[in-house]
C-alpha positions in Angstrom: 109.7 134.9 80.0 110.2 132.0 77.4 106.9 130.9 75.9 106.1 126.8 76.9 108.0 124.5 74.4 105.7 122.8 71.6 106.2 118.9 72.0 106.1 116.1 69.9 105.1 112.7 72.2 104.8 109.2 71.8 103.8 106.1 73.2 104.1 102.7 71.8 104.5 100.8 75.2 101.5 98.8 74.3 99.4 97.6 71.7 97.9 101.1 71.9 100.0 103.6 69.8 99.3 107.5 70.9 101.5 110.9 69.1 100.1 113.8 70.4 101.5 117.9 69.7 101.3 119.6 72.9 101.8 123.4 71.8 102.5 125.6 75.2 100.2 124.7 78.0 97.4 123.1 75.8 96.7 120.0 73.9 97.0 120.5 70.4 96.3 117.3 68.3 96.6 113.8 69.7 96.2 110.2 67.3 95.9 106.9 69.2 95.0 103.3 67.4 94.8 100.2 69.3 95.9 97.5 67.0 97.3 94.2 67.0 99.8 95.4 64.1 103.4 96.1 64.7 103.9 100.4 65.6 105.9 100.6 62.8 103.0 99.9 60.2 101.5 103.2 61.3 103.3 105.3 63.8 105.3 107.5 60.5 101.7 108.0 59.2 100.2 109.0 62.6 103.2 111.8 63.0 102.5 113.4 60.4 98.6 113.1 60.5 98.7 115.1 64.1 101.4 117.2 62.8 98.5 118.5 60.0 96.1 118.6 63.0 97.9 120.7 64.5 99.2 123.0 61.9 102.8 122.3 62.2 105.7 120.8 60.6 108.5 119.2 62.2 110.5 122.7 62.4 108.3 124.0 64.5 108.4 121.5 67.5 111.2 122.5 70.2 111.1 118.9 71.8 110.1 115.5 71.6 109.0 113.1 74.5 108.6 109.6 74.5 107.7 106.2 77.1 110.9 104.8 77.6 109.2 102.0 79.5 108.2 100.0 80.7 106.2 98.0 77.8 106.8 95.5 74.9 110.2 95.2 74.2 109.2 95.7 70.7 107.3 98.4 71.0 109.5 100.5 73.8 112.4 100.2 70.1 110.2 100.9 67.6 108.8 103.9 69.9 112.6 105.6 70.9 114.4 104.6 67.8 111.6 106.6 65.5 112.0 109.5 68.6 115.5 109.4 68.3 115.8 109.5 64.3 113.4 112.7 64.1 115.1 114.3 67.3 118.7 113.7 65.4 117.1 115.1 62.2 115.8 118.4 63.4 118.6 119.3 66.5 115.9 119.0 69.0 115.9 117.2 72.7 114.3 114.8 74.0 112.7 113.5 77.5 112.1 109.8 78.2 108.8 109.6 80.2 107.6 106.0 82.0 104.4 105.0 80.8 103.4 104.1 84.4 103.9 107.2 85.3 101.9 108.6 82.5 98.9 106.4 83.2 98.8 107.6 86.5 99.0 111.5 86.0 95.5 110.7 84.3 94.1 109.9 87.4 95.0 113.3 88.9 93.3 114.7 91.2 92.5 112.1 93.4 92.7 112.0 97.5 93.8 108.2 97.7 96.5 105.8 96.1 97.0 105.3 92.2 98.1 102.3 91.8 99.0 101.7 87.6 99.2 98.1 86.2 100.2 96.7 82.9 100.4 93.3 81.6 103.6 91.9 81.8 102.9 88.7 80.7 104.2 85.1 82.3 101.5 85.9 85.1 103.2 89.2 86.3 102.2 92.6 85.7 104.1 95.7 85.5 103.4 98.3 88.7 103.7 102.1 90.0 102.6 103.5 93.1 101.8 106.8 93.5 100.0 109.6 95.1 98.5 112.7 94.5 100.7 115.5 95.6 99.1 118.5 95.7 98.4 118.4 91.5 101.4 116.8 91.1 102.1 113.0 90.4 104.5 111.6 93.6 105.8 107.8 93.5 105.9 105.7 96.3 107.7 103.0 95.7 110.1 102.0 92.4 108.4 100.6 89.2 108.5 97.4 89.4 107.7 93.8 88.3 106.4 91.5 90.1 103.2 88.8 90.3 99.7 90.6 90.8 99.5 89.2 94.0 102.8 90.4 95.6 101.6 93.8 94.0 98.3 94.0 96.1 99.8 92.8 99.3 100.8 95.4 100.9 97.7 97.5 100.2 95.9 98.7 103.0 94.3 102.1 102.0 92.0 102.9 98.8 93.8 102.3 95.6 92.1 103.9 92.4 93.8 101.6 89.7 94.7 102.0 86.0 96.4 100.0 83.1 95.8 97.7 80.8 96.7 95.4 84.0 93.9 96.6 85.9 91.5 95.7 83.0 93.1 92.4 82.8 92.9 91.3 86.4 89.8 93.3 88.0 88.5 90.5 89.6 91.3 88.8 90.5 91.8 92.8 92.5 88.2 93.1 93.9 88.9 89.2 95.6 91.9 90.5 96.7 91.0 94.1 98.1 87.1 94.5 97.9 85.7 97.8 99.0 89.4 99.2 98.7 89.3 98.8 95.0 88.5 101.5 92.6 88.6 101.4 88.9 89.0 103.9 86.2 86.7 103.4 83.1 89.0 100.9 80.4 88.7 104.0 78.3 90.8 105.5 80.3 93.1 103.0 81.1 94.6 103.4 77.2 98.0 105.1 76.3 97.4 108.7 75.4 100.9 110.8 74.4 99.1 113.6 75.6 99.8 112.9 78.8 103.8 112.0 78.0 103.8 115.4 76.5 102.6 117.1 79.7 104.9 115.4 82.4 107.6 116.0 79.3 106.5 119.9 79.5 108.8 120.7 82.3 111.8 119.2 81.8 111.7 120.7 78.1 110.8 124.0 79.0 113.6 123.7 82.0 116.3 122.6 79.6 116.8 119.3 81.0 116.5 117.4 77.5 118.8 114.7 77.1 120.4 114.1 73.5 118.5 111.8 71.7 121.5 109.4 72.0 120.8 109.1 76.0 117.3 107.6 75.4 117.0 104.1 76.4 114.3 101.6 77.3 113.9 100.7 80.4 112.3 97.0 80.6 112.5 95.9 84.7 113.4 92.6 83.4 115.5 91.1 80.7 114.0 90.5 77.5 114.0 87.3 76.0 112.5 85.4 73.1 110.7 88.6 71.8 114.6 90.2 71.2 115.5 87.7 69.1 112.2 87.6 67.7 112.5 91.7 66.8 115.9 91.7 66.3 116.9 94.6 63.9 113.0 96.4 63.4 114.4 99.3 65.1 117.2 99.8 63.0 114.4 99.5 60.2 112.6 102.4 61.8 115.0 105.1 62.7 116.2 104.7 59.4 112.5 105.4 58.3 112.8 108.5 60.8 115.9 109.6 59.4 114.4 110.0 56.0 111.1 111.9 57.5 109.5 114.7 55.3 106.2 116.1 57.0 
């Protein structure tokens, strides 16, 4: 029987930027800052930190993972291009993960609706429904974008919610749904990579890797001003990748 692969995650969907180093079926190191700074100040420095915490170099990992969206345009780049540089470096594959999807495998167990919500911005939020499925995360519906309100409308059942979103707009939610409405605590609601790295576990360890070439963000809408804004950072970064030495 082949041993569980050792993972390299990331997460830089939001102004929270998580690497963890999942080794087997246990957590080995995980990083996380919430900043205001662009990823690519720190995320080079925070590989290698919880590569140390972990006792591992780059060699050693058999995978990376990383949220492929959806997120800041800027972030979901800087995120898969550093992914991508380190994955084309060492010969290893890689797993795009959604970061809806890992906010709501946090959540897990849980008898009624997860319901994960991230900012989106220009009064829309990001959203994932979901269920628990027996220990395993199931979706409902396609991710999608969409105004809070349109997102709650259709609820009808307990919904345990999570996301930066939920933070956001909790009592814009409890008018909405009262009684209905659960919250996890905002510590909670942060990016963590572990969590990439686990829903990344079994694709790895199936051999369903994609080459790093294949990763791509996913944004559920068009980005606009912030592309232009951004425009060539995540060359900058792969090319940082590229050059990584542990």
């Amino acid at each position: 029987m082949q041993p569980a692969p050792r993972i390299l995650a990331v997460d830089t969907a939001t102004r929270c930027c998580s690497v963890a180093i999942r080794a087997g079926d246990r957590l080995a190191a995980e990083t996380t800052v919430v900043s205001e700074q662009t990823h690519s100040i720190h995320l080079m420095r925070m590989i290698r930190e919880t590569l140390r915490l972990a006792d591992l170099d780059l060699s050693q990992i058999d995978g990376l993972a990383v949220v492929i969206g959806p997120g800041s345009f800027t972030g979901l780049r800087i995120g898969i291009s550093t992914v991508q540089g380190l994955a084309f470096a060492g010969g290893k594959p890689c797993a795009g993960v959604s970061s809806l999807e890992a906010l709501a495998s946090g959540c897990l167990p849980w008898p009624h609706g997860i319901c994960a919500l991230m900012d989106a911005r220009k009064g829309e939020v990001y959203v994932g429904w979901y269920r628990d499925g027996g220990g395993r995360l199931e979706p409902l519906a396609p991710e999608r974008v969409m105004p809070l309100e349109a997102a709650l409308q259709p609820m009808k059942a307990p919904q345990l919610f999570v996301g930066d979103g939920a933070d956001r707009h909790r009592e814009r939610i409890r008018a909405m749904l009262g009684g209905l409405a659960e919250f996890v605590p905002p510590e909670r609601s942060l990016a963590r990579a572990g969590l990439v790295a686990r829903l990344a576990q079994p694709l790895l360890a199936g051999g369903q890797g994609v080459d790093p070439q294949l990763l791509s963000p996913r944004y559920l809408r068009t980005p606009d001003a912030e592309r232009h804004a951004h425009r060539g950072c995540a060359g900058k970064v792969r090319e940082a990748a590229e050059s990584f030495h542990p």
